[in-house]
N, C-alpha and C positions, 0 to 999 in steps of 0.2 A: 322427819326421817329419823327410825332408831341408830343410835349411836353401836352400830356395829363394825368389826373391823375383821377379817380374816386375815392370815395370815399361812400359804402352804408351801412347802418345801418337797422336790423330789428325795425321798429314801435310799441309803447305797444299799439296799437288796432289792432287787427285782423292781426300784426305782417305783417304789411302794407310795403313797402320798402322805403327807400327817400335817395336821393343816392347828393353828392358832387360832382360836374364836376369843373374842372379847366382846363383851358391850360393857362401857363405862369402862370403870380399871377393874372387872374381874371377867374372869378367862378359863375357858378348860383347854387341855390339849385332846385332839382327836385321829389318836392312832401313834403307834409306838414302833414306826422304823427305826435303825440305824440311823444316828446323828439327829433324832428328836427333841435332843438336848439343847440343841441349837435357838430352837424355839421354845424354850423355858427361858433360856436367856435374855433371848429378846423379849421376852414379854418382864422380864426385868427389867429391860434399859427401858421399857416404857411406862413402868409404874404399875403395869397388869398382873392383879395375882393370879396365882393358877391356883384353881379350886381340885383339880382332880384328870385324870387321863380316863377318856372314854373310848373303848376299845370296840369295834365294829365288826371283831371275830377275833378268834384266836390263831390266825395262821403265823407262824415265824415271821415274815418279812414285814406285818404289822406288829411287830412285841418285838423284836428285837434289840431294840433301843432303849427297853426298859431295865436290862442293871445300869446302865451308864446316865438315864435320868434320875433311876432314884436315890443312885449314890448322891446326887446333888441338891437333894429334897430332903426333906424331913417331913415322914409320914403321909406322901402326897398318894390319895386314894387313886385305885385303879379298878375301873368297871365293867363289866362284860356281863353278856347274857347268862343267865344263869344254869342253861343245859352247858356250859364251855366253863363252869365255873373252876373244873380242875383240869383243865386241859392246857395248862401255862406250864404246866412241870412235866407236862410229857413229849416226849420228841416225835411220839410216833401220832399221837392226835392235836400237835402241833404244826407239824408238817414240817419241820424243821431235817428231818434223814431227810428231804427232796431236795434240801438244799445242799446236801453233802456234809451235814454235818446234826449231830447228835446233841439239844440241846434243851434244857429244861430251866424255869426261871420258879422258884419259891418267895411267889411277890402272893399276899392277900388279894384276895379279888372278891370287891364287894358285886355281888349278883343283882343285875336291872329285868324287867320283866316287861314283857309285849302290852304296849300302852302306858307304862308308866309314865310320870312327869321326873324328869331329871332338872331340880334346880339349885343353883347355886349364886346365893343374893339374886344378881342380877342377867343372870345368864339360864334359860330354861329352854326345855328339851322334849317332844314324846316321844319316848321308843315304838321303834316300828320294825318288827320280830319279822323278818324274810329268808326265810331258810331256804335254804337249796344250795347256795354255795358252800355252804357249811351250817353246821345245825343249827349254830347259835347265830350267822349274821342276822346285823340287823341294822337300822338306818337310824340317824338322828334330825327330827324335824323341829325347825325353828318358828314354823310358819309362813316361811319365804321362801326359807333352803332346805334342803335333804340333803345329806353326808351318807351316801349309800354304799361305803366300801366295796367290798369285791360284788356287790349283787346286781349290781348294773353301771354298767360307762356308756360312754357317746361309740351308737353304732356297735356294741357287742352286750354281753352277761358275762359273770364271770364263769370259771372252767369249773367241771363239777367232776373229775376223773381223778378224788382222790376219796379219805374216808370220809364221810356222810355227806358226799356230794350226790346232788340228785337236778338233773337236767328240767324233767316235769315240771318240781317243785319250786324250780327256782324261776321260773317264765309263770307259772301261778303267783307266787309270790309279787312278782312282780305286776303283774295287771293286775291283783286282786289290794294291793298295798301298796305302790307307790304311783301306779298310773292314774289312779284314783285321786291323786293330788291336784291341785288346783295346774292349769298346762303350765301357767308362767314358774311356774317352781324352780329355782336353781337348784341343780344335781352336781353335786361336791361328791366324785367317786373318789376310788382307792388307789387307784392309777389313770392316769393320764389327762385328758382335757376337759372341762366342764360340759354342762351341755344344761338339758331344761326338757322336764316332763315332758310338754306339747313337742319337741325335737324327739324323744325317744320314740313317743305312740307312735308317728309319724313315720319316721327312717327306720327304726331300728328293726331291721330285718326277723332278728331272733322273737318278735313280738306281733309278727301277722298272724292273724286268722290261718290256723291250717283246717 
């Protein structure tokens, strides 16, 4: 059995997820709520380095945690798709004005691309580009689990009623890229409760045959 360990935390915005990955002692973080830093820490008191923060969109209530993490890092990379590559410094294709407030972060953002391998020593990734919730979302697959931020949870999709939200695309995206996963797959969303490929096809409403 690989020596993997997660590690998630609810976010104080919109009670966002941002989860610890480790195998061996190296680690990325995934996803940058309020109080992410949390889990930088603890993957100190355990020995785990953090290679880097992988971002699964650029919506505010996922990035928001990132001046308060990287004050306490030195040069620790931050990754996103690369259609969202400058959408960290803008409020309005951040989505941050919906949350009542106006806010842009000037953090470097190394750009990842649909199918890429994201590795770091021992921790490795493919991007799996699923647009519809936003241009750039996109999933992280380990080969066991998928980390599918806002593009699908247990029993819904995510909301597609802001800028480059798109309903179609994102139920395409979605059968076309990650139901296409082996069913036992663990689904590590953005909020709320886990769930698993074979559970989505199955219940998930937003994913029958119309």
């Amino acid at each position: 059995m690989e020596d993997v360990s997660i590690l998630a935390m609810h976010t104080a915005k919109a009670a966002s997820m941002a989860y610890l990955y480790a195998k061996g002692r190296d680690g990325v973080l995934i996803d940058a709520g309020l109080g992410c830093h949390e889990l930088w820490e603890e993957a100190g008191r355990r020995g785990i380095r953090i290679h880097a923060v992988l971002l699964t969109h650029s919506h505010y209530d996922h990035i928001c945690g990132l001046p308060e993490l990287l004050s306490r890092t030195e040069g620790l990379p931050v990754y996103v798709h690369y259609s969202e590559r400058n959408f960290l410094r803008h409020p309005d294709l951040n989505l941050s004005t919906l949350f009542q407030v106006r806010e842009g972060y000037d953090v470097p953002a190394t750009p990842y691309f649909d199918g890429e391998e994201l590795c770091f020593d021992q921790v490795g990734f493919r991007v799996i580009h699923t647009p519809g919730h936003s241009l750039g979302s996109s999933c992280f697959y380990d080969g066991e689990r998928v980390f599918s931020g806002d593009t699908l949870f247990r029993g819904t999709i995510g909301r597609t009623d802001h800028f480059f939200g798109d309903t179609v695309q994102e139920i395409a995206s979605i059968r076309q890229r990650l139901l296409t996963l082996p069913g036992e797959t663990l689904l590590l969303p953005g909020h709320g409760e886990h769930t698993t490929v074979e559970m989505e096809a199955a219940h998930n409403g937003y994913l029958r045959e119309r």
